[in-house]
FILUM-344334 format. One record per residue: chain; residue number from 1; x, y, z of N, C-alpha, C, O in turn; residue in one letter. Coordinates in nm, 4 decimals. Last residue first. Example, Ala and Ser with C-alpha at 12.3 -4.5 7.8 and 13.67 -1.06 7.14 Angstrom:
residues 2
+--------+------+----------+----------+----------+----------+----------+----------+----------+----------+----------+----------+----------+----------+------+
: marmar : nufi :     n_px :     n_py :     n_pz :    ca_px :    ca_py :    ca_pz :     c_px :     c_py :     c_pz :     o_px :     o_py :     o_pz : senu :
+--------+------+----------+----------+----------+----------+----------+----------+----------+----------+----------+----------+----------+----------+------+
:      A :    2 :   1.2850 :  -0.2250 :   0.7080 :   1.3670 :  -0.1060 :   0.7140 :   1.2900 :   0.0030 :   0.7870 :   1.3409 :   0.1138 :   0.8039 :    S :
:      A :    1 :   1.3190 :  -0.5690 :   0.7800 :   1.2300 :  -0.4500 :   0.7800 :   1.3200 :  -0.3300 :   0.7800 :   1.4236 :  -0.3319 :   0.8465 :    A :
+--------+------+----------+----------+----------+----------+----------+----------+----------+----------+----------+----------+----------+----------+------+
//
This chain:
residues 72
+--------+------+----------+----------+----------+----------+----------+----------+----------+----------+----------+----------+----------+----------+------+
: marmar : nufi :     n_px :     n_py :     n_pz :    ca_px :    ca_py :    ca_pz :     c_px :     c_py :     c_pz :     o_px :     o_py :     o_pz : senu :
+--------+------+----------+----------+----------+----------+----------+----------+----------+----------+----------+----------+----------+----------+------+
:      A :   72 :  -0.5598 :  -1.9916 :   2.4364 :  -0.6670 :  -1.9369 :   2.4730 :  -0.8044 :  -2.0460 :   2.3769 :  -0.9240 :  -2.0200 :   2.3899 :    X :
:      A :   71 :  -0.3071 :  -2.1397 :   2.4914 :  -0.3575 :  -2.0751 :   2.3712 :  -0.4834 :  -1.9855 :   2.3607 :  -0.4938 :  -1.9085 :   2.2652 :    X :
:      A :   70 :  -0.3547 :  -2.2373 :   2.7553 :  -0.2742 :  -2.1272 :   2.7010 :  -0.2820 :  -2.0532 :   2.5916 :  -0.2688 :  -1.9310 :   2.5853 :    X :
:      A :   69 :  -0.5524 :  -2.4151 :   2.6970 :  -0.5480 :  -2.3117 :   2.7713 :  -0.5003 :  -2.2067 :   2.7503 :  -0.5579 :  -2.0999 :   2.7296 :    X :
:      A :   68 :  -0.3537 :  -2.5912 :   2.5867 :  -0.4857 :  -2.5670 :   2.5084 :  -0.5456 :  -2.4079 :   2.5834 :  -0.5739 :  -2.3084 :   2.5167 :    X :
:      A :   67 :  -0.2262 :  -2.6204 :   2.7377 :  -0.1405 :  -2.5976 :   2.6646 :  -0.2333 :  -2.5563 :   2.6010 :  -0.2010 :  -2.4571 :   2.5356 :    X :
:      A :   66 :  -0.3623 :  -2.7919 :   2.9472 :  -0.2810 :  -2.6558 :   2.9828 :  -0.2621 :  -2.5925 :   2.8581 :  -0.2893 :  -2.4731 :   2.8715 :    X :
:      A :   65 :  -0.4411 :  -3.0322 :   2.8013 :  -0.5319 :  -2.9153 :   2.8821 :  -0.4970 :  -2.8091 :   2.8520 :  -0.5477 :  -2.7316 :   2.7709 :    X :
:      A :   64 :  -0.1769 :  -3.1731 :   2.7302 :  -0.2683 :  -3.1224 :   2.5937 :  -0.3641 :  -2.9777 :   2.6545 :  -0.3710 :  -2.8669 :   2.6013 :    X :
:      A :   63 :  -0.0739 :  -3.2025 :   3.0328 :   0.0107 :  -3.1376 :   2.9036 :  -0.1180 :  -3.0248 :   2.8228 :  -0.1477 :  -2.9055 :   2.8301 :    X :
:      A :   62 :  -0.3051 :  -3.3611 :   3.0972 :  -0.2604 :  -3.2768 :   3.1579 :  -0.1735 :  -3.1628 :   3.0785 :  -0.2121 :  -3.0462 :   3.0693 :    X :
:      A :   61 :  -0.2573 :  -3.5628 :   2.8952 :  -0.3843 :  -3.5238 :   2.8681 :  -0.3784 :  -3.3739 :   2.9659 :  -0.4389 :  -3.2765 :   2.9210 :    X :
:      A :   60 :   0.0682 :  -3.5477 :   2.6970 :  -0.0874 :  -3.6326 :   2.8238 :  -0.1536 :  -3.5412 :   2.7749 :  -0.1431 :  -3.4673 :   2.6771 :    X :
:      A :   59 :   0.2160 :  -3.5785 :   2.3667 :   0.1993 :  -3.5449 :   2.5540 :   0.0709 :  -3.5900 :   2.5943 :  -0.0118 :  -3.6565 :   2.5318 :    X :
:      A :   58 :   0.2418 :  -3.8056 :   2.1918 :   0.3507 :  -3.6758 :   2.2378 :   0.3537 :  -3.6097 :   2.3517 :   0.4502 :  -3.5834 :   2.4234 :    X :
:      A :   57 :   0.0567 :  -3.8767 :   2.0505 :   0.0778 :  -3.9344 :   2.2060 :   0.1904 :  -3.8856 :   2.2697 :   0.2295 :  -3.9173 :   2.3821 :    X :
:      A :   56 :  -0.0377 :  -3.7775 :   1.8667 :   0.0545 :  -3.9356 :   1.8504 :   0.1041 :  -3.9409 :   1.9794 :   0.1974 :  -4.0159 :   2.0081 :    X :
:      A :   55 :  -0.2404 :  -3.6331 :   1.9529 :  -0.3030 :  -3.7515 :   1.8883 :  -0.2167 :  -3.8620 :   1.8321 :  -0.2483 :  -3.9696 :   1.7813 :    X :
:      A :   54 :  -0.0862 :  -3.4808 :   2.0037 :  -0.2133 :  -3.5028 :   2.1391 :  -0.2322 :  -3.6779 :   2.0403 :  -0.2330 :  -3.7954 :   2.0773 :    X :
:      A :   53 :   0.0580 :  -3.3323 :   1.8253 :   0.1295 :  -3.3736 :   1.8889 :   0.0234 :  -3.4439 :   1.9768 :   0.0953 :  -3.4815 :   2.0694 :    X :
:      A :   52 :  -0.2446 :  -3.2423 :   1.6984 :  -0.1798 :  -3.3213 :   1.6545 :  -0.0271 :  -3.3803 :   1.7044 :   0.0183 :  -3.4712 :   1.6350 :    X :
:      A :   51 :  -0.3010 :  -3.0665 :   1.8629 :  -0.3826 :  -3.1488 :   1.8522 :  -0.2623 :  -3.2592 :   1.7701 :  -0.2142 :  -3.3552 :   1.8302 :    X :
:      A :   50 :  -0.0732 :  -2.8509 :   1.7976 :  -0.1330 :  -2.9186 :   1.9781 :  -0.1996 :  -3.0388 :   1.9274 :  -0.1343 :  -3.1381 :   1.9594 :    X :
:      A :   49 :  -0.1472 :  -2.7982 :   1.5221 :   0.0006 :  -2.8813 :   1.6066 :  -0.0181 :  -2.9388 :   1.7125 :   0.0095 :  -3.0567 :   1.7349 :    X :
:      A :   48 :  -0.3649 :  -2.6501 :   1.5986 :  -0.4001 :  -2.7503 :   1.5269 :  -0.2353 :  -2.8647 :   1.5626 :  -0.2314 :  -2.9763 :   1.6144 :    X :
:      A :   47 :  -0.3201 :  -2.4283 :   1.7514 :  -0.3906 :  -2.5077 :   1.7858 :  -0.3448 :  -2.6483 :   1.7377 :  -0.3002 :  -2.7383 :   1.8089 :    X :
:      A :   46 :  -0.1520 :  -2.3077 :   1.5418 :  -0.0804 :  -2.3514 :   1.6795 :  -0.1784 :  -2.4805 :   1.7397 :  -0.1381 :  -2.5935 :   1.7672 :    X :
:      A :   45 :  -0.3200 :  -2.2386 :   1.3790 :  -0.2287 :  -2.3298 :   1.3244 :  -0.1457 :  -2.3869 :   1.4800 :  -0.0950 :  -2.4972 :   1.5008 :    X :
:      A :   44 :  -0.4618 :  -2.0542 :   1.4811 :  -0.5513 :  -2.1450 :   1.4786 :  -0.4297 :  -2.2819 :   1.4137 :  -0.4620 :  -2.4006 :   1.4088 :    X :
:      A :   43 :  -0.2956 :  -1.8629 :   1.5605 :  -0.3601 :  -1.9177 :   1.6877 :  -0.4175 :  -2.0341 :   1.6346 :  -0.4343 :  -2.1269 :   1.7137 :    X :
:      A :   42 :  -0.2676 :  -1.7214 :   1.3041 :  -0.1080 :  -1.7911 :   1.3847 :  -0.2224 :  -1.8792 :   1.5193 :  -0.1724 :  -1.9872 :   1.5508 :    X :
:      A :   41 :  -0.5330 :  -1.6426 :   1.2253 :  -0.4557 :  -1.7748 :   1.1822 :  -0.3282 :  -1.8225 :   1.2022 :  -0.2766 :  -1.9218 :   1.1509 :    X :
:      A :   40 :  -0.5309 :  -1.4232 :   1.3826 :  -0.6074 :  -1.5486 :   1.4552 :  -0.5655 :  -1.6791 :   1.3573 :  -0.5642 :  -1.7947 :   1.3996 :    X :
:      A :   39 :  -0.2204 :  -1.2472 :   1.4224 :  -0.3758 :  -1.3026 :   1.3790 :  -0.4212 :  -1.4068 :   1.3971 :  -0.3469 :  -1.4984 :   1.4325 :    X :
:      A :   38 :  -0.0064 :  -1.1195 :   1.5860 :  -0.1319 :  -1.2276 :   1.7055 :  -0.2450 :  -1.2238 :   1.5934 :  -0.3592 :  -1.2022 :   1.6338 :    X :
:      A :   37 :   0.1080 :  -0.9770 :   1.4213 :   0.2108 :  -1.0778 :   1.4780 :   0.0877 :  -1.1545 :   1.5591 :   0.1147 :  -1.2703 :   1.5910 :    X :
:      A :   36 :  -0.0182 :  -0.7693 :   1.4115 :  -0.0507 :  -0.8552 :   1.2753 :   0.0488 :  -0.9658 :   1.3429 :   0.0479 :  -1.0661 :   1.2716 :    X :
:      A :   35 :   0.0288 :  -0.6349 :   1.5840 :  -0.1510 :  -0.6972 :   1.5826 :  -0.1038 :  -0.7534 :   1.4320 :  -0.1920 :  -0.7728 :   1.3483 :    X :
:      A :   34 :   0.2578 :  -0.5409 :   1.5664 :   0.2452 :  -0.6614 :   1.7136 :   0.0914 :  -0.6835 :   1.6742 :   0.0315 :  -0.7615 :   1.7482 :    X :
:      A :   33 :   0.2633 :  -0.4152 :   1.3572 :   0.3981 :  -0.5131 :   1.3739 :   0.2951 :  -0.6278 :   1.4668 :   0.2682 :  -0.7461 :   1.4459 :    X :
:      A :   32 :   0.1648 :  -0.2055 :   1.4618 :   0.0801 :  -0.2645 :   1.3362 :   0.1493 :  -0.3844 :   1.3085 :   0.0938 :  -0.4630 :   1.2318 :    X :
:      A :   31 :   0.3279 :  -0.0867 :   1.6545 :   0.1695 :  -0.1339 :   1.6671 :   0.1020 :  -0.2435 :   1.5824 :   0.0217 :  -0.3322 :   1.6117 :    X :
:      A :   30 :   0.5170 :  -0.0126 :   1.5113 :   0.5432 :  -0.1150 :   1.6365 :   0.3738 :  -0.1627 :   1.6741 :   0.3329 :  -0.2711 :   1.7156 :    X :
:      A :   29 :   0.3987 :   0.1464 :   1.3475 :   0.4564 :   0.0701 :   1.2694 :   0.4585 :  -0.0418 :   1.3749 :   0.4128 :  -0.1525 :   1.3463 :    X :
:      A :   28 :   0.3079 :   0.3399 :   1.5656 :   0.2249 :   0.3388 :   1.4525 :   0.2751 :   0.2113 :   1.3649 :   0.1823 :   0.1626 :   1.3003 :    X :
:      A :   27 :   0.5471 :   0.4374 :   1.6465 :   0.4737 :   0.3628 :   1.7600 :   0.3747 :   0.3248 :   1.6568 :   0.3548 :   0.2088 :   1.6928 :    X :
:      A :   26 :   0.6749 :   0.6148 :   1.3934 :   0.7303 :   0.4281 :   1.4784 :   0.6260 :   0.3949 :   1.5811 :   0.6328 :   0.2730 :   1.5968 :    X :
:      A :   25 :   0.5065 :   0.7779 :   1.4481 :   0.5579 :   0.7373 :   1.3064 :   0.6178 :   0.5450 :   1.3704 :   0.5930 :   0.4245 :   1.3740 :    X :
:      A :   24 :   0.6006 :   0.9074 :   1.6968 :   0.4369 :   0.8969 :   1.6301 :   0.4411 :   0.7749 :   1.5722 :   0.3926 :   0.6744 :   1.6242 :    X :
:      A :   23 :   0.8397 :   0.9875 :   1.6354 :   0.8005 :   0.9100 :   1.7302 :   0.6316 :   0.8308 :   1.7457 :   0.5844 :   0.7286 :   1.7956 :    X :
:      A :   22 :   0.7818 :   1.2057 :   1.4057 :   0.8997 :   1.0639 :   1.4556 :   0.8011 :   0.9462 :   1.5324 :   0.7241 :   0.8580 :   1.4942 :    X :
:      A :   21 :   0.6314 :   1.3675 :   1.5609 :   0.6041 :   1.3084 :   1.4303 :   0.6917 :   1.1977 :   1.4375 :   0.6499 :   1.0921 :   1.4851 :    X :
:      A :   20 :   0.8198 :   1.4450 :   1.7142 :   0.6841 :   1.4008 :   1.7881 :   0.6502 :   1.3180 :   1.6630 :   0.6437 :   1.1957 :   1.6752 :    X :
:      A :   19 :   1.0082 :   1.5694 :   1.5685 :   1.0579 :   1.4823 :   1.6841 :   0.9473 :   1.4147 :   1.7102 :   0.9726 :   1.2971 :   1.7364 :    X :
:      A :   18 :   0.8812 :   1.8227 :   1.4808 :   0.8972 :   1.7063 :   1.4067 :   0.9685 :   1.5400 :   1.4702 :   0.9686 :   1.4305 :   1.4140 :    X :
:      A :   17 :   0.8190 :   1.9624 :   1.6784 :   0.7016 :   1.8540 :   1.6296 :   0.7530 :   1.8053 :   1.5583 :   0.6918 :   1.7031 :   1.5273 :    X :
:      A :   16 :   1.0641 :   1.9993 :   1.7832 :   1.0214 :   1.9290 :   1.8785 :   0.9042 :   1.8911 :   1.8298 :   0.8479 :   1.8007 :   1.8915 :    X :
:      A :   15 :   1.0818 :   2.1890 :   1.5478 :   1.2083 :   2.0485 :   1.5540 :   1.1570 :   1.9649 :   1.6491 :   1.1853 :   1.8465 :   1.6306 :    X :
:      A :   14 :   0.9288 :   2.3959 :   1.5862 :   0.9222 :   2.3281 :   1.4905 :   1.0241 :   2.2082 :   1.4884 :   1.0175 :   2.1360 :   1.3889 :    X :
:      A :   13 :   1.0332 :   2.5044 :   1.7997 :   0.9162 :   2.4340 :   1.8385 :   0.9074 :   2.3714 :   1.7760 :   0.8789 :   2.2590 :   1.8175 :    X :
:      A :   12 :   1.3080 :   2.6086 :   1.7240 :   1.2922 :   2.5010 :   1.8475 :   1.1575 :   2.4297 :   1.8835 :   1.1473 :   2.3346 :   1.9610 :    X :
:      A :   11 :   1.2017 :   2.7793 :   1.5666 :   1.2764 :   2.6778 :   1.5280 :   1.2316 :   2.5745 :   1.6174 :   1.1495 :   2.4843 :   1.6004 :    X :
:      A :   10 :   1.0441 :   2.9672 :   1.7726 :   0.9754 :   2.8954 :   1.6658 :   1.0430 :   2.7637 :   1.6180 :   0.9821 :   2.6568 :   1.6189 :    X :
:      A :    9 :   1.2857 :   3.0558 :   1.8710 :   1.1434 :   2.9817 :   1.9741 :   1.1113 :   2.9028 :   1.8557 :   1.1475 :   2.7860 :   1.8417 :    X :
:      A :    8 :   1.4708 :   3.1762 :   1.7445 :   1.4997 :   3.0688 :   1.7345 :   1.3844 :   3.0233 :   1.8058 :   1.3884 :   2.9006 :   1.7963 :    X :
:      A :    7 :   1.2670 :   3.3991 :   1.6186 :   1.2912 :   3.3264 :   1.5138 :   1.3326 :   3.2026 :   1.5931 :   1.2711 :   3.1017 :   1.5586 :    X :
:      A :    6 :   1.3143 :   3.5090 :   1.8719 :   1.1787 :   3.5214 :   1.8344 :   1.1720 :   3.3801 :   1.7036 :   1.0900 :   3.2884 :   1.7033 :    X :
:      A :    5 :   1.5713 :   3.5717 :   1.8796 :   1.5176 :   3.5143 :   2.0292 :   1.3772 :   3.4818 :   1.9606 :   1.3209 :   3.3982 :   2.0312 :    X :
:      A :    4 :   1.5575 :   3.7398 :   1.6185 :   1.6345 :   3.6424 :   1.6452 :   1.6207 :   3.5917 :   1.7669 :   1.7205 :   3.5196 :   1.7639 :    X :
:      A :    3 :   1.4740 :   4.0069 :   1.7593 :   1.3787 :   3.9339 :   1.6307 :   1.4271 :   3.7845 :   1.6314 :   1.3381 :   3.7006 :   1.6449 :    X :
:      A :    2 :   1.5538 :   4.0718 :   2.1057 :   1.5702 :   4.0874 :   1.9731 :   1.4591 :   3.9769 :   1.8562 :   1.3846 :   3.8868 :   1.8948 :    X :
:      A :    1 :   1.5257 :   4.1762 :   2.3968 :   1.4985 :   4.0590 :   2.3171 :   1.4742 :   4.1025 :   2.1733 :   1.3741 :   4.1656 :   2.1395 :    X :
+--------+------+----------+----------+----------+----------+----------+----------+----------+----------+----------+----------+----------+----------+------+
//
């Protein structure tokens, strides 16, 4: 085993952290994507539509429940 078997380990380690870094890098963006996609002022404007499809009589009272529910 020569100096070169020695040099390519290293390469090969150094390309598999930068691969990790990658991947890091996007789960970090897909994260920050999906908690800013559920702030509580997308929940509180949803609400407020519910109520207001409720109050021209758009759906029941069974409907308005569930749906209120759902929203948490």
């Amino acid at each position: 085993m020569g100096p070169s078997m020695g040099m390519m380990g290293i390469g090969l380690l150094m390309m598999l952290i930068g691969v990790l870094v990658v991947i890091a890098l996007i789960a970090v963006v897909v994260w920050a994507v999906m908690r800013s996609a559920s702030r509580p002022g997308a929940s509180l404007a949803a609400r407020r539509a519910l109520d207001e499809r409720y109050a021209r009589g758009e759906i029941g009272d069974d409907d308005y429940q569930r749906m209120k529910r759902h929203l948490g």
